[in-house]
C-alpha positions in Angstrom: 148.0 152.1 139.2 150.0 148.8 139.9 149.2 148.7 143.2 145.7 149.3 145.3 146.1 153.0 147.0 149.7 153.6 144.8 150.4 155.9 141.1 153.6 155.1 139.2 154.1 159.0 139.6 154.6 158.8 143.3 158.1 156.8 142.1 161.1 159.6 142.5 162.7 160.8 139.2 165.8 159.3 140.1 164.3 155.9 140.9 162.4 155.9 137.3 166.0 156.4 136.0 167.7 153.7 138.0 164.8 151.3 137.1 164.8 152.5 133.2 168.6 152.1 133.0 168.9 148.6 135.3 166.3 147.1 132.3 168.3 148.3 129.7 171.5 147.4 131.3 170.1 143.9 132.6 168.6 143.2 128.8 171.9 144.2 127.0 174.2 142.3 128.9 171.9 138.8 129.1 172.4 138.7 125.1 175.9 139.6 125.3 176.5 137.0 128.2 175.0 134.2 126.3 176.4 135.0 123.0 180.1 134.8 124.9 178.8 131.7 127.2 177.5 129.5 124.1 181.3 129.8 122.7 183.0 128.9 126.4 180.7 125.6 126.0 182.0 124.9 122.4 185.2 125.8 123.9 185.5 128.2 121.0 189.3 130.6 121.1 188.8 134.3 121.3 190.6 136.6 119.3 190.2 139.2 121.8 191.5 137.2 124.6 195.1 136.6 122.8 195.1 140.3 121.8 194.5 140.8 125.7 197.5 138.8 126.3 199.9 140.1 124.4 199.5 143.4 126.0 200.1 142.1 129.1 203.0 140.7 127.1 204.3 144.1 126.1 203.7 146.4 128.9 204.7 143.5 131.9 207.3 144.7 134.5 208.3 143.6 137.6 207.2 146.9 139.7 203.9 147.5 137.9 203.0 143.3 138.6 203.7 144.4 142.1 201.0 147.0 142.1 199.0 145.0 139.9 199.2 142.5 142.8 197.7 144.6 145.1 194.8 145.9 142.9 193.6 142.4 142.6 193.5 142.1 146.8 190.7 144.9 146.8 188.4 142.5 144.6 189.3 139.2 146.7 186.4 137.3 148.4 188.0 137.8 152.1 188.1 141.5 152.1 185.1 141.9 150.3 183.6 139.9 152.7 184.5 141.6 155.9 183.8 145.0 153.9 180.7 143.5 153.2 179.8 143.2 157.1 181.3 146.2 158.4 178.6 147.7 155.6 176.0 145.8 156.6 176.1 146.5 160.1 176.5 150.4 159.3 173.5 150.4 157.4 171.3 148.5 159.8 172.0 150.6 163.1 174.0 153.6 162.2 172.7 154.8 159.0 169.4 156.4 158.0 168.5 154.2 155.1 165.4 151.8 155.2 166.5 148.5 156.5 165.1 146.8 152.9 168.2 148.6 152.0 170.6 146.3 154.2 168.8 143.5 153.3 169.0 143.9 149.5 172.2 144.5 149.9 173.2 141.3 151.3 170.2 140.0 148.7 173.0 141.4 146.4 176.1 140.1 147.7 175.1 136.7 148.8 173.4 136.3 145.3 176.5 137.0 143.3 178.3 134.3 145.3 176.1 132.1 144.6 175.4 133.2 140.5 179.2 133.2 139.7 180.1 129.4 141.7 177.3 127.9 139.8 177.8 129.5 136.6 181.7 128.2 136.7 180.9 125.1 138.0 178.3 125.2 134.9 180.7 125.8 132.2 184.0 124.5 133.5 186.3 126.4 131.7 190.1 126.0 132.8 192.3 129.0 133.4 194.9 130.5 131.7 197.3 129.9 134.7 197.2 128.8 138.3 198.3 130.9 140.8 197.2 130.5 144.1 198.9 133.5 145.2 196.6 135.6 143.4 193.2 133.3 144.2 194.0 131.8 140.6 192.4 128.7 141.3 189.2 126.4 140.3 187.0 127.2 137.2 187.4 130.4 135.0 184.1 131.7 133.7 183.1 134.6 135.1 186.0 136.0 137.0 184.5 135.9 140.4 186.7 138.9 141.7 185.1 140.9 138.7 181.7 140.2 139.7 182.3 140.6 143.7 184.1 144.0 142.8 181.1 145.4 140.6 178.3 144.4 143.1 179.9 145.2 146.2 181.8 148.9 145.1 178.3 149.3 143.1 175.9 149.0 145.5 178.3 151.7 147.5 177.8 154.1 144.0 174.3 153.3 144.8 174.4 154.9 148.7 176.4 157.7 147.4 173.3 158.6 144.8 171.0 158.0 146.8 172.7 159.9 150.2 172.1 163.2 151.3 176.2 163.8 150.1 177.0 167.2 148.4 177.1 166.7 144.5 180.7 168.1 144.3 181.8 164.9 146.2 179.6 162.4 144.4 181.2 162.9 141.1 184.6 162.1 142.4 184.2 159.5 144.5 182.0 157.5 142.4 183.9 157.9 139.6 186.9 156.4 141.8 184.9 153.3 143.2 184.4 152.5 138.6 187.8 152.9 138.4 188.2 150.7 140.9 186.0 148.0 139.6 187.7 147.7 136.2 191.3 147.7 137.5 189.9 144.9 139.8 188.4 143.4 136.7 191.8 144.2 134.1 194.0 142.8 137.4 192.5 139.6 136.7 193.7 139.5 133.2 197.2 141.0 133.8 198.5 138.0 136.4 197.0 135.2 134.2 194.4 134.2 135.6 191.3 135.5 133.4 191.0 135.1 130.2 189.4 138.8 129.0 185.8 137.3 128.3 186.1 135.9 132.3 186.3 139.5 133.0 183.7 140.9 130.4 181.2 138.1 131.8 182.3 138.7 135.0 181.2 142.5 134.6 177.8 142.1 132.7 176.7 139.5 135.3 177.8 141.5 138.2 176.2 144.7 136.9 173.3 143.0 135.8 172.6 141.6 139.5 173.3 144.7 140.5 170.5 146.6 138.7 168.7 143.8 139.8 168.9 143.9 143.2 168.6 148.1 143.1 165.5 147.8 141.0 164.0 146.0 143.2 164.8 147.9 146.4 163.9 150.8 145.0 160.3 149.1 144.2 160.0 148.2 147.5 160.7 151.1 149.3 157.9 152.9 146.9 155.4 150.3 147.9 156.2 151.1 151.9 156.1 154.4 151.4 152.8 154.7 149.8 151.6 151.7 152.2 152.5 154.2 154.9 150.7 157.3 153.1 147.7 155.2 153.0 147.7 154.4 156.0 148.3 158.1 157.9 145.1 159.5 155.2 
């Protein structure tokens, strides 16, 4: 019993997963983070990172930079932003979700703003290449579209688990919104802007947050729930 009046077992199967795997997931990628982070301070060179680059090297064209170009747009802080709203406001007076769930969503997105500009104001690393036209400027590490992309498209993988959606659309759709985030994340890396561990951090501390954030929605909504089962017995 963690609570007075409230059993672990009232806790939905799918929530014990999402909890379980948000540990796991959160645990794994701290050590991985800080093992790539202590290296960005000692301004150490990754292998990986040149071998990144020269496959960008090989396979760059004009028409496929061009696509590229608008793959990195979904990811950008503008549209995620308004995306952001519209989805707030949907979940606060049209949907059927607890409101704990609009509020750790933004919990979620204004937290990631504020996690990646401290971290790269933290560790200062320079960019590959400055581009403005592709948002290429400031610090490096973590990629900030990487980390906006997994939390916000995410927490949307989230609503689809969690929503009342048939399975046979579930499957695609979520599987479309990962794709998403990686080409978001690989974008980055194309156009010159990331180095590849700015995108790997990028990912482990979005999806970290993430789990987070969904762990501790789903904890609260428990505790309502059996607050409110209490109360009615």
């Amino acid at each position: 019993m963690l609570f007075s009046g409230t059993k672990l077992s009232d806790l939905s199967k799918m929530s014990v997963l999402l909890i379980i795997a948000g540990f796991a997931a959160v645990g794994s990628a701290a050590f991985i983070f800080i093992e790539i982070a202590e290296d960005v301070i000692e301004k150490e060179k990754f292998a990986i990172d040149q071998a990144a680059t020269n496959i960008v090297n090989m396979i760059s064209s004009e028409q496929l930079s061009m696509i590229v170009g608008w793959i990195t747009d979904i990811g950008s802080v503008p549209l995620i932003t308004i995306l952001s709203i519209i989805l707030a406001g949907y979940l606060l007076f049209f949907s059927s979700f607890s409101a704990w769930v609009t509020v750790y969503f933004a919990v979620n997105m204004i937290g990631i703003s504020l996690l990646t500009k401290g971290l790269k104001l933290l560790f200062e690393r320079q960019r590959p290449d400055i581009l403005a036209q592709y948002d290429g400027t400031g610090f490096s590490f973590p990629s900030g579209h990487t980390t906006g992309a997994a939390t916000f498209y995410g927490f949307f993988i989230y609503l689809i688990v969690i929503s009342s959606l048939d399975k046979k659309w579930k499957w695609p759709i979520n599987v479309g919104l990962m794709i998403v985030i990686l080409l978001v994340a690989l974008s980055r890396v194309y156009l010159g802007v990331h180095f590849f561990t700015d995108i790997i951090a990028g990912l482990l501390l979005g999806l970290s947050w993430l789990f987070i954030c969904i762990g501790a929605l789903e904890l609260t909504i428990w505790r309502q729930r059996s607050r409110q089962r209490k109360s009615i017995s």
